[in-house]
VMD Tcl script that builds the backbone (N, CA, C; Angstrom):
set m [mol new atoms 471]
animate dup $m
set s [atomselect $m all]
$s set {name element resname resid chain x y z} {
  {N N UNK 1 A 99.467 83.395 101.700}
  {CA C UNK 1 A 99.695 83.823 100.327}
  {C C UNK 1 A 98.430 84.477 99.804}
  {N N UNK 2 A 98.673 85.539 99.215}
  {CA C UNK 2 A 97.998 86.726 98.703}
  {C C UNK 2 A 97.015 85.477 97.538}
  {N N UNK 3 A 95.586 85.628 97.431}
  {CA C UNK 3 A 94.951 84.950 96.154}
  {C C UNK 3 A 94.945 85.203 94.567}
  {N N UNK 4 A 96.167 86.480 94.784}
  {CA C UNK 4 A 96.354 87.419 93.625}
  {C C UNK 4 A 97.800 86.666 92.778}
  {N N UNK 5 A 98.150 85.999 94.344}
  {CA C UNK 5 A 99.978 85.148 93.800}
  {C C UNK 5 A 99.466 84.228 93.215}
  {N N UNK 6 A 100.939 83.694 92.286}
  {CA C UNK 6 A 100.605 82.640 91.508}
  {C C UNK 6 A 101.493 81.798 92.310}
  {N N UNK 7 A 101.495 80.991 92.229}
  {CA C UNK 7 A 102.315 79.999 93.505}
  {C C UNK 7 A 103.505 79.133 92.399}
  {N N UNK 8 A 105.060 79.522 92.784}
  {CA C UNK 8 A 106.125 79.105 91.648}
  {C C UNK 8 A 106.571 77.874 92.340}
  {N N UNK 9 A 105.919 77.359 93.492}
  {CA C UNK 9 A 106.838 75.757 93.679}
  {C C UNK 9 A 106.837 74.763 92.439}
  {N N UNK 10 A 107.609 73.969 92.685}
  {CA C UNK 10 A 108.330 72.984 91.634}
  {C C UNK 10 A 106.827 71.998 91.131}
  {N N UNK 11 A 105.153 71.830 91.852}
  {CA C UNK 11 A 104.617 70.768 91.433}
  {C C UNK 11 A 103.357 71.850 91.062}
  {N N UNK 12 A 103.783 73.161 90.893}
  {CA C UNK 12 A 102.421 74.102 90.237}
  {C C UNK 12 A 103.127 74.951 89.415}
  {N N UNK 13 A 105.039 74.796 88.669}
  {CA C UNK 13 A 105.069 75.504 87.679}
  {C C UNK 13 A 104.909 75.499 86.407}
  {N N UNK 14 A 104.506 73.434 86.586}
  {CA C UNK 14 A 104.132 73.271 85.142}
  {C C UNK 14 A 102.279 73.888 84.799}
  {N N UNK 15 A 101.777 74.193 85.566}
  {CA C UNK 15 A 100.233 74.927 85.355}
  {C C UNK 15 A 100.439 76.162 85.071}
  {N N UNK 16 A 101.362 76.835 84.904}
  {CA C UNK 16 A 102.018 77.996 84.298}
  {C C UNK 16 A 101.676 77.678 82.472}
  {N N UNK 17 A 101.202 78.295 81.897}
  {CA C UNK 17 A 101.235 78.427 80.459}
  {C C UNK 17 A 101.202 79.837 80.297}
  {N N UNK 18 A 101.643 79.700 78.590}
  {CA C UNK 18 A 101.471 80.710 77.848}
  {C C UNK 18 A 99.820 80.908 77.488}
  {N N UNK 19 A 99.946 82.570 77.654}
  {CA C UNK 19 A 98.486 83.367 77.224}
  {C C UNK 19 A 97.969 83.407 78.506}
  {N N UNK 20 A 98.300 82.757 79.761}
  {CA C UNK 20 A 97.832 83.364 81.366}
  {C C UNK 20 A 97.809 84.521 81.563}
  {N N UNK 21 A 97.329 85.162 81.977}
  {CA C UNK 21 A 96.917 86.678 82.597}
  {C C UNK 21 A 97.550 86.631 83.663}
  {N N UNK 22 A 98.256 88.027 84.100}
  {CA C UNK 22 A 98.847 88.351 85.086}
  {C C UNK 22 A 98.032 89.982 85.924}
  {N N UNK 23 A 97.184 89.332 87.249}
  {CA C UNK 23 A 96.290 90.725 87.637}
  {C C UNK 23 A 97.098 91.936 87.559}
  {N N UNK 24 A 96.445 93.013 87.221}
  {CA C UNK 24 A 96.827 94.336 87.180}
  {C C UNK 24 A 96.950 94.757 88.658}
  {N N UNK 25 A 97.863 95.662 88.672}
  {CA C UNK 25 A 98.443 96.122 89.992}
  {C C UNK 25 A 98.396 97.833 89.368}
  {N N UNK 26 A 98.330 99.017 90.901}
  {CA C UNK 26 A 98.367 100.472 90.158}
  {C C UNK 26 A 99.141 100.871 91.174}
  {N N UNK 27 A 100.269 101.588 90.561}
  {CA C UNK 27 A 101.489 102.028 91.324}
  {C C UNK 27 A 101.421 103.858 91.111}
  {N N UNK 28 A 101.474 104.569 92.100}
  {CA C UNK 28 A 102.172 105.877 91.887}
  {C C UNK 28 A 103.129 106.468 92.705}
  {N N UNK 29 A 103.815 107.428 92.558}
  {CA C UNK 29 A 104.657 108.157 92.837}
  {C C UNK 29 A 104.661 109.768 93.126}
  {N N UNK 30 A 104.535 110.031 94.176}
  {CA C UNK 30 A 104.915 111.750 94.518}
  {C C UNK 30 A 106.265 111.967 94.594}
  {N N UNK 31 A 106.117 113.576 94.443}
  {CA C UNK 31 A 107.439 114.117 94.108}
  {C C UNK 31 A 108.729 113.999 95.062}
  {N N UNK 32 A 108.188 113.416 96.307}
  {CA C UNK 32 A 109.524 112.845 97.059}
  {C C UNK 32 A 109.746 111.606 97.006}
  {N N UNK 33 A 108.614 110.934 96.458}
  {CA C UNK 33 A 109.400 109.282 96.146}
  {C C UNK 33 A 110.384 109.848 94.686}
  {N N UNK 34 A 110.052 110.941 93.866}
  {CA C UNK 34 A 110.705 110.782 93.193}
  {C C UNK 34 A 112.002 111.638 93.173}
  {N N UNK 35 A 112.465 112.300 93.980}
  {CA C UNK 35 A 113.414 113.311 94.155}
  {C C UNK 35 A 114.072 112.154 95.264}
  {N N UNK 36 A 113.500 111.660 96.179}
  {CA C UNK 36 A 114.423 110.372 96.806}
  {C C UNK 36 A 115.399 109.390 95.833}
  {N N UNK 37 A 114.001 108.889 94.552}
  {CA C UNK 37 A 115.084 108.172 93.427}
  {C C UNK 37 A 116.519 108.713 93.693}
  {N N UNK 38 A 115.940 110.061 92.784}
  {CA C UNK 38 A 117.205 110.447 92.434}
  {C C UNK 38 A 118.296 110.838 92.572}
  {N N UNK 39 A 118.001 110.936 94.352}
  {CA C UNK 39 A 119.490 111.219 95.593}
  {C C UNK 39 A 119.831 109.644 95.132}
  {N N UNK 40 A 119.089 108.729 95.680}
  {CA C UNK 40 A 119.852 107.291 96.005}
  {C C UNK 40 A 120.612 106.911 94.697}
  {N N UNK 41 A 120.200 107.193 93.752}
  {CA C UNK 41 A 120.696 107.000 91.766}
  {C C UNK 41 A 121.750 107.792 92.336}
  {N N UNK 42 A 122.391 109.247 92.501}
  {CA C UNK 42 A 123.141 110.484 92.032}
  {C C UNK 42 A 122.744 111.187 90.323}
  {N N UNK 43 A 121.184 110.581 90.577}
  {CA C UNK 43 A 120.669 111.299 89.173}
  {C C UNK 43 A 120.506 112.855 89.531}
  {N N UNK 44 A 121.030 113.625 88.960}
  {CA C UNK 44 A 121.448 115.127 89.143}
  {C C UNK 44 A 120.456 115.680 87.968}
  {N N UNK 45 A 119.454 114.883 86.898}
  {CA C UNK 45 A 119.027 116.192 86.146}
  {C C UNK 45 A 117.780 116.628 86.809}
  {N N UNK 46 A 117.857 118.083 86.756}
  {CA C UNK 46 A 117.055 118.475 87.430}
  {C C UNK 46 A 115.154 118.614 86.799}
  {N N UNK 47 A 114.979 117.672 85.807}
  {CA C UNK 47 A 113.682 117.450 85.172}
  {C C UNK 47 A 112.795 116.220 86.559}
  {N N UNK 48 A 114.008 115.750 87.194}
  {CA C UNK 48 A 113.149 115.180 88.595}
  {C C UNK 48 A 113.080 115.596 89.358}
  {N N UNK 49 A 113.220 116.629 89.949}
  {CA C UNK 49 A 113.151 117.350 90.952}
  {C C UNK 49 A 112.389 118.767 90.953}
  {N N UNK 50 A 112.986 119.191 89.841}
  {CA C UNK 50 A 112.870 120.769 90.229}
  {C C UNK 50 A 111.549 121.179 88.941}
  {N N UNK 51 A 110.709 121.412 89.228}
  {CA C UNK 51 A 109.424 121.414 88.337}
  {C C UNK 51 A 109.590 123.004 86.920}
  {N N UNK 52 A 110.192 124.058 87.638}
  {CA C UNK 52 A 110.947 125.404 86.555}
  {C C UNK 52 A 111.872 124.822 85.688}
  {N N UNK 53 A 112.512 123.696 86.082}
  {CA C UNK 53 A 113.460 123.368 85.436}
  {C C UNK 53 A 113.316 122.564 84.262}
  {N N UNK 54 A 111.930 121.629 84.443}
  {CA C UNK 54 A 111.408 120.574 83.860}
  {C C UNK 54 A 110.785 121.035 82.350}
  {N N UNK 55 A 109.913 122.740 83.603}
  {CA C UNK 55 A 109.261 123.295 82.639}
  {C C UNK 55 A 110.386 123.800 80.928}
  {N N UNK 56 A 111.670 124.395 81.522}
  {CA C UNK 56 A 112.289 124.618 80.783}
  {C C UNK 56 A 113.031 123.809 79.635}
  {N N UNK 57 A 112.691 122.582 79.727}
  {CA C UNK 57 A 113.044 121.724 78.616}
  {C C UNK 57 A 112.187 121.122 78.181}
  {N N UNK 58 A 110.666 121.831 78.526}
  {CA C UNK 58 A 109.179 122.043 77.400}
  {C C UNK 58 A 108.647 120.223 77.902}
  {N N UNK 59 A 108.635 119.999 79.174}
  {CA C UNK 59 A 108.382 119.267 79.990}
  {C C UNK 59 A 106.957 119.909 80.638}
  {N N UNK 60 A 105.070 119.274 81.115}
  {CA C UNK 60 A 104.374 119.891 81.950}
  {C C UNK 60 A 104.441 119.996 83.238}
  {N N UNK 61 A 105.748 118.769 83.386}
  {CA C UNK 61 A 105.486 118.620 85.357}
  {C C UNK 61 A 107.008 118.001 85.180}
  {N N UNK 62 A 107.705 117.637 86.421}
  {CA C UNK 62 A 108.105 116.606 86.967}
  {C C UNK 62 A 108.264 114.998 86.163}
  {N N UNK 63 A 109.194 114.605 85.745}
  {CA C UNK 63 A 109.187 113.549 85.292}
  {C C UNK 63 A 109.808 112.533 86.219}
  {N N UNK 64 A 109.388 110.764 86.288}
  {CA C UNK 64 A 109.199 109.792 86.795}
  {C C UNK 64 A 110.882 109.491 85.874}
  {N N UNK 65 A 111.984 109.095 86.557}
  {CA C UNK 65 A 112.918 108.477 86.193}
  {C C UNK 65 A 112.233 107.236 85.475}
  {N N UNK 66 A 113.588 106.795 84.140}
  {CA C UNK 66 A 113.297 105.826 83.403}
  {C C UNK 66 A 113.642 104.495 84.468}
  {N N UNK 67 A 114.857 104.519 85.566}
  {CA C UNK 67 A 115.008 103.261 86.212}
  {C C UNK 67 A 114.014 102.988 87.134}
  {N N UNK 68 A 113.423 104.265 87.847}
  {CA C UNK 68 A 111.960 104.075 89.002}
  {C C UNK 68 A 111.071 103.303 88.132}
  {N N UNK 69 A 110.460 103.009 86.921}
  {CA C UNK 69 A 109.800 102.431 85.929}
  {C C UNK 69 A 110.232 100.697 86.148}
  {N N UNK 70 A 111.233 100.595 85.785}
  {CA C UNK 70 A 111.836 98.931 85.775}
  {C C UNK 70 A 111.969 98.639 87.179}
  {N N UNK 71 A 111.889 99.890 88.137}
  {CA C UNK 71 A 111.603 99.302 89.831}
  {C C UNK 71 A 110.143 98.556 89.623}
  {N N UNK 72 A 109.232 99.958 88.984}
  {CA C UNK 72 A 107.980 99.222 88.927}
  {C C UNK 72 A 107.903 97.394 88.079}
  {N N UNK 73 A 108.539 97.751 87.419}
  {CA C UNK 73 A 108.386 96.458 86.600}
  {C C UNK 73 A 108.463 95.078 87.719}
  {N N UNK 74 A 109.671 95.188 88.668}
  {CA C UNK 74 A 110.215 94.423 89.362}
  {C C UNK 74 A 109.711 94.136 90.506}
  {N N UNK 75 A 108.961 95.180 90.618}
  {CA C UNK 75 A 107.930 94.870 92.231}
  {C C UNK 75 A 106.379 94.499 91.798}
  {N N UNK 76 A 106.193 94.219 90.685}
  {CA C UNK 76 A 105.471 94.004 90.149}
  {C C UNK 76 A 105.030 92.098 89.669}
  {N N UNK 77 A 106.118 91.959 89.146}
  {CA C UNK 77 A 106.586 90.558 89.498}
  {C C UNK 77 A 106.992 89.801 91.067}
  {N N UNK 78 A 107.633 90.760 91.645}
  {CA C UNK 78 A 107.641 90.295 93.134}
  {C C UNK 78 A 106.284 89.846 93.687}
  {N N UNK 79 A 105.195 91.016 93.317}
  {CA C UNK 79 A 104.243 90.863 94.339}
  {C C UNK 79 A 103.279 90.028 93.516}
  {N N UNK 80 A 103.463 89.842 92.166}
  {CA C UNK 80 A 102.293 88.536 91.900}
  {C C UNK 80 A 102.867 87.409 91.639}
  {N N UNK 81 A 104.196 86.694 92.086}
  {CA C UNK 81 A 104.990 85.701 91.993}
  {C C UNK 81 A 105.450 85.213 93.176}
  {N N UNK 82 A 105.414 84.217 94.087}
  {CA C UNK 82 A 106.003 83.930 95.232}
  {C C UNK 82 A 107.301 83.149 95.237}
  {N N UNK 83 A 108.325 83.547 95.564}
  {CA C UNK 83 A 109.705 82.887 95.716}
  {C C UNK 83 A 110.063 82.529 94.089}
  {N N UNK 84 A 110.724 83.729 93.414}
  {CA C UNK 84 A 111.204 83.793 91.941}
  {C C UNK 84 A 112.483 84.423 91.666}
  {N N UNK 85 A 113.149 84.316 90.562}
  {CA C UNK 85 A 114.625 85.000 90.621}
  {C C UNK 85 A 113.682 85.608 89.453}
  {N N UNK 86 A 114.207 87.158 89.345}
  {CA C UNK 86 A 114.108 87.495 87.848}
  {C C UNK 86 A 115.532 87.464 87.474}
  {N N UNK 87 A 115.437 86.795 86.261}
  {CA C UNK 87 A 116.600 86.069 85.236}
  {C C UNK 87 A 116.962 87.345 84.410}
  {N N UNK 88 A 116.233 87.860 84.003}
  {CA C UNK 88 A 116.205 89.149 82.948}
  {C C UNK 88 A 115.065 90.182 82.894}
  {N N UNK 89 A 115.135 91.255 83.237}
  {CA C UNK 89 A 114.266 92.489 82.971}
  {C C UNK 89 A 114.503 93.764 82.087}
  {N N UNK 90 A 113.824 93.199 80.955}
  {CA C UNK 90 A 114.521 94.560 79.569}
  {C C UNK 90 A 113.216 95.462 80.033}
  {N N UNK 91 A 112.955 96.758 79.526}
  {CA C UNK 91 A 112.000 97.348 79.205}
  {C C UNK 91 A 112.369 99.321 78.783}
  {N N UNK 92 A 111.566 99.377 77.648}
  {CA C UNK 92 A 111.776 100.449 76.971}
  {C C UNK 92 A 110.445 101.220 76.954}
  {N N UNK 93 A 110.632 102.530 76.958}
  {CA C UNK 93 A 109.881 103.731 77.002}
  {C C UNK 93 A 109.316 103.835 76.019}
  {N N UNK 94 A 107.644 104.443 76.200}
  {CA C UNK 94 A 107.604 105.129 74.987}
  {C C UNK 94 A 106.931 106.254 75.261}
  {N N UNK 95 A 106.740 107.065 76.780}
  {CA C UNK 95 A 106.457 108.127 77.060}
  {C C UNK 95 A 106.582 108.409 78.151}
  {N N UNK 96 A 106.545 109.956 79.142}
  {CA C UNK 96 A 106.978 109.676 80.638}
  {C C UNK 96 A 105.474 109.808 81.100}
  {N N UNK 97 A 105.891 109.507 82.569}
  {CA C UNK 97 A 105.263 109.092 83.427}
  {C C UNK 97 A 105.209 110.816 84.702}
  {N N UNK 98 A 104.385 111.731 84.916}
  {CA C UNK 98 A 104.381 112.759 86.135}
  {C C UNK 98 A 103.960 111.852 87.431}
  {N N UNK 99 A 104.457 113.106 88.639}
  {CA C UNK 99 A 104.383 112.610 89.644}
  {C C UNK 99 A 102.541 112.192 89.957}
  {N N UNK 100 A 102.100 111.602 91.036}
  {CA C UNK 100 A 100.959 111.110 91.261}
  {C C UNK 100 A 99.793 110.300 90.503}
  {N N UNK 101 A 100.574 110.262 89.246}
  {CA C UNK 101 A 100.251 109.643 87.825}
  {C C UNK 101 A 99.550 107.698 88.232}
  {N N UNK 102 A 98.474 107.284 88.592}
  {CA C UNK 102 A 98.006 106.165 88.645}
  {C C UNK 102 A 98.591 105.420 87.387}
  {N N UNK 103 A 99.375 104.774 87.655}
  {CA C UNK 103 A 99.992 103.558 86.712}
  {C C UNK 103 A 100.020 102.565 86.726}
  {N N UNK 104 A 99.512 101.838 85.748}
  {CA C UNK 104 A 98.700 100.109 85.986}
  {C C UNK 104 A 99.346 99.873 84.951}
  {N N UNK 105 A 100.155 98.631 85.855}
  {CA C UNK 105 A 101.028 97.696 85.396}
  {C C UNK 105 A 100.454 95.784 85.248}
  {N N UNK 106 A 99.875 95.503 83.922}
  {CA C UNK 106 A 99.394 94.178 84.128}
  {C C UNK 106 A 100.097 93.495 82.897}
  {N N UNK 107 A 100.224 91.918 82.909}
  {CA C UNK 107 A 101.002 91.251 81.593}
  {C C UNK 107 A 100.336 89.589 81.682}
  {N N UNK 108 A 101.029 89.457 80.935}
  {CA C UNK 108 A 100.578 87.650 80.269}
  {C C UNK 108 A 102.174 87.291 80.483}
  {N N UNK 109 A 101.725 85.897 80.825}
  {CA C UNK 109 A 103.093 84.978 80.617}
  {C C UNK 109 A 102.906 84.426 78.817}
  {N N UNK 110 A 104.163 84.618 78.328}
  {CA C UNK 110 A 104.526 84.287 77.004}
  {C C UNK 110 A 105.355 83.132 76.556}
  {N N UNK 111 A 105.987 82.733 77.116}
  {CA C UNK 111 A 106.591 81.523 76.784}
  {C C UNK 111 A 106.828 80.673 78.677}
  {N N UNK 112 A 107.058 79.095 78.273}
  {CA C UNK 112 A 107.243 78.562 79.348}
  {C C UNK 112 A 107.970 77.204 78.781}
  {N N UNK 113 A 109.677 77.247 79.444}
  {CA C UNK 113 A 110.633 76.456 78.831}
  {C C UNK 113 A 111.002 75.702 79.579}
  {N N UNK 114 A 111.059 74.352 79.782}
  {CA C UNK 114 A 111.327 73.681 80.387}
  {C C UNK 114 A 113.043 73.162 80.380}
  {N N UNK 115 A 113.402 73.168 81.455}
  {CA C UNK 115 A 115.121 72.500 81.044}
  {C C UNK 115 A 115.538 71.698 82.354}
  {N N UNK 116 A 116.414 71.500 82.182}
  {CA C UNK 116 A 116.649 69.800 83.104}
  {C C UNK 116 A 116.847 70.872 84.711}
  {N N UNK 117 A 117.719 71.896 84.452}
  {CA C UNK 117 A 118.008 72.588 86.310}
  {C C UNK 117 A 116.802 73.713 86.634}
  {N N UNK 118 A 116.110 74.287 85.590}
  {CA C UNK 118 A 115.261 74.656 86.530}
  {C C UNK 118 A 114.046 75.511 84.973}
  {N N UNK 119 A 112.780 75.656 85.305}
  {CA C UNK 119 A 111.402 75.952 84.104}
  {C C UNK 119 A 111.783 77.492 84.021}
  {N N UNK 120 A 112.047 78.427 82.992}
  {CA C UNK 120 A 111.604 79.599 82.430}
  {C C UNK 120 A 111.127 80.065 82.234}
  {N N UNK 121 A 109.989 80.859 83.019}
  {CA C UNK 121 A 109.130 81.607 82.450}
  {C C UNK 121 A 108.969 83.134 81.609}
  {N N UNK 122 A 108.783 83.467 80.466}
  {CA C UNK 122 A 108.393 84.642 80.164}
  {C C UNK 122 A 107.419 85.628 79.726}
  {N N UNK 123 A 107.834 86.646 80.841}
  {CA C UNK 123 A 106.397 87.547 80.901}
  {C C UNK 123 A 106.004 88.597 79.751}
  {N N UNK 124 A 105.247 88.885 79.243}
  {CA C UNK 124 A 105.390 90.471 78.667}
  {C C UNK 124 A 104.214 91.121 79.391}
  {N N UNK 125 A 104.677 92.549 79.813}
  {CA C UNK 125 A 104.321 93.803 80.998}
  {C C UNK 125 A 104.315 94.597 80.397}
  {N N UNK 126 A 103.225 95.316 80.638}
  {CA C UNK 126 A 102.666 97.045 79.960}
  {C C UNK 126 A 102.653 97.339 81.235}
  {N N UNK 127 A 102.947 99.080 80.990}
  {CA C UNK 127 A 102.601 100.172 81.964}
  {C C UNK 127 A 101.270 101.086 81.355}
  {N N UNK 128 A 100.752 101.424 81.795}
  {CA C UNK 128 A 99.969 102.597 81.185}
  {C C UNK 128 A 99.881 103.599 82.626}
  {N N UNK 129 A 99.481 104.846 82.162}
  {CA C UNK 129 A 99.233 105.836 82.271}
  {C C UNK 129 A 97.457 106.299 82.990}
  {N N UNK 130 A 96.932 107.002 83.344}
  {CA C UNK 130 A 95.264 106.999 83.712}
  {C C UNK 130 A 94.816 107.530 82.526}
  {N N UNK 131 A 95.007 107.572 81.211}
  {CA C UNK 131 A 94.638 108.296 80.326}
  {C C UNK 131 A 94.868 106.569 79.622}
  {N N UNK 132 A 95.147 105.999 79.754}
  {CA C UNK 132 A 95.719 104.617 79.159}
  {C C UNK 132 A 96.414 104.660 77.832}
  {N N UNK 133 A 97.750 105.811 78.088}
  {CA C UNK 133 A 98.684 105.878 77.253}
  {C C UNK 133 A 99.543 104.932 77.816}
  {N N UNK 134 A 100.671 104.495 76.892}
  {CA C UNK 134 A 101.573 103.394 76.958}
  {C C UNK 134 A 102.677 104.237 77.625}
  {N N UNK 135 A 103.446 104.300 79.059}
  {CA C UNK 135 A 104.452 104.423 79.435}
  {C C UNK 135 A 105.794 103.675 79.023}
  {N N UNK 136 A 105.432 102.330 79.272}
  {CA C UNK 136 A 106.539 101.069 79.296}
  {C C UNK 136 A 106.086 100.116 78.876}
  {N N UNK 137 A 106.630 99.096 77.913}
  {CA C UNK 137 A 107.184 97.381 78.231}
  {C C UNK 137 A 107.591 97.219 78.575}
  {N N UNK 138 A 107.962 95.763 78.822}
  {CA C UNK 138 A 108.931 95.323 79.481}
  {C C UNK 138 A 108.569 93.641 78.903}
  {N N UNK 139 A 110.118 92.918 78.968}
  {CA C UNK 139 A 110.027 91.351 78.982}
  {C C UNK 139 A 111.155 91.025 80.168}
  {N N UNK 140 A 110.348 89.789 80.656}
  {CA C UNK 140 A 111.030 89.588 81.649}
  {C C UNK 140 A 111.168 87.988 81.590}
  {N N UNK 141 A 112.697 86.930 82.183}
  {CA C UNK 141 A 112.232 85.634 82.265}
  {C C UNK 141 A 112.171 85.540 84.021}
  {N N UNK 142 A 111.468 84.864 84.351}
  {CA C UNK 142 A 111.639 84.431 85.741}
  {C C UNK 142 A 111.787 82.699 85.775}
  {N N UNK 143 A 112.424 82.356 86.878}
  {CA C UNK 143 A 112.446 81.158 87.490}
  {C C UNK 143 A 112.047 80.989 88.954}
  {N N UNK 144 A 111.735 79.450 89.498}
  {CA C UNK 144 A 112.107 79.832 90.386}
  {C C UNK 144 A 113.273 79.861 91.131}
  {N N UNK 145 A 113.041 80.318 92.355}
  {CA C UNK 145 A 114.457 80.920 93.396}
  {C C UNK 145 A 114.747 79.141 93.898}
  {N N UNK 146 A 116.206 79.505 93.731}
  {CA C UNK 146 A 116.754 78.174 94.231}
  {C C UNK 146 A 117.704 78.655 95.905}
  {N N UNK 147 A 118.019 77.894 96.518}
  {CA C UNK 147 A 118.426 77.949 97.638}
  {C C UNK 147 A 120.087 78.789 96.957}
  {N N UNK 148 A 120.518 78.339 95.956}
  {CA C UNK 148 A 121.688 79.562 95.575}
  {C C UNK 148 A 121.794 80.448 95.245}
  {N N UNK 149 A 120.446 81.073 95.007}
  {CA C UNK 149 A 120.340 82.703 94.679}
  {C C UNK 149 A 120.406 83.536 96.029}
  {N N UNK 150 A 120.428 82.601 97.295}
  {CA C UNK 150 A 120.071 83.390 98.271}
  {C C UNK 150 A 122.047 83.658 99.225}
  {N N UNK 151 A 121.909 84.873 99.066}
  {CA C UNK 151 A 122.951 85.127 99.246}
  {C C UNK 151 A 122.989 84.970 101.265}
  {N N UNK 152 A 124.471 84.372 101.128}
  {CA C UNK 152 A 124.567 84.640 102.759}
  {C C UNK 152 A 125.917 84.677 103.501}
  {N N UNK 153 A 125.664 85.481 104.879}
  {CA C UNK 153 A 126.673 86.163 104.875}
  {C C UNK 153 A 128.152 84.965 105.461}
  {N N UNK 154 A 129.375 85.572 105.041}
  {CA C UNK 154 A 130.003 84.253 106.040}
  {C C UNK 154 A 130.816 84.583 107.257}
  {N N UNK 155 A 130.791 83.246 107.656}
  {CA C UNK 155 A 131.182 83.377 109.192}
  {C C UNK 155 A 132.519 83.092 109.612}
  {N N UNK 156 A 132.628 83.455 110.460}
  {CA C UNK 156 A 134.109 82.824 110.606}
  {C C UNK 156 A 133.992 81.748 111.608}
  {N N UNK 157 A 135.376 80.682 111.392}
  {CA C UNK 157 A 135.539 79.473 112.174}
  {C C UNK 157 A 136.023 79.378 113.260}
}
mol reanalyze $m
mol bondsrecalc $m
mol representation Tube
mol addrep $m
């Protein structure tokens, strides 16, 4: 385990509090991670792909899909959380993101709820930009992963 994870077993999630720091991580994207998005989506506008096109709706470059963003959000939590369900991942824009754009994604845990089947945690996550404009929030709850989140396949008898 990475020294960057926070470790979610059942006898280190009560050392989880609110106002913890969550390390910053920096994610980017070139123009075929982002023209890939948007085959695998069937996102068709052409402000991700086609850079004349982008220009033409008074766009400077290439824009970063709004769902590639909440990918970031989500691999983001993956990689500083070990064995977690995310329960809920909202997050809203407040500017885009161009291709090769260094984007550092870091947050605090905000609340931590305890209940009889399993502890709640919630995060709040900024994106910024290398200019350290605000791309994204995001709130997220996580738990941890129970042996029934894990899907499997069935067999026959």
């Amino acid at each position: 385990m990475s020294k960057n994870n926070f470790n979610l077993e059942i006898r280190s999630v009560a050392s989880l509090k609110p106002g913890m720091k969550i390390p910053e991580k920096t994610y980017s994207f070139d123009t075929s991670h982002i023209f890939m998005f948007s085959a695998i989506t069937w996102n068709r506008h052409k402000i991700h792909y086609d850079l004349n096109e982008a220009k033409k709706e008074g766009h400077t470059n290439i824009l970063v899909q709004r769902g590639l963003v909440g990918n970031i959000f989500s691999q983001f939590i993956n990689s500083s959380f070990v064995d977690v369900y995310i329960m809920k991942l909202n997050w809203r824009m407040f500017s885009s993101a161009n291709p090769n754009d260094p984007l550092k994604c870091f947050g605090e845990i905000t609340n931590y709820q305890e209940n009889d089947s399993s502890n709640i945690i919630t995060l709040s996550l900024t994106l910024l930009n290398q200019n350290g404009d605000k791309i994204s929030e995001s709130e997220a709850n996580i738990r941890k992963l129970e042996n029934w989140d894990i899907t499997t396949p069935l067999t026959s008898s």
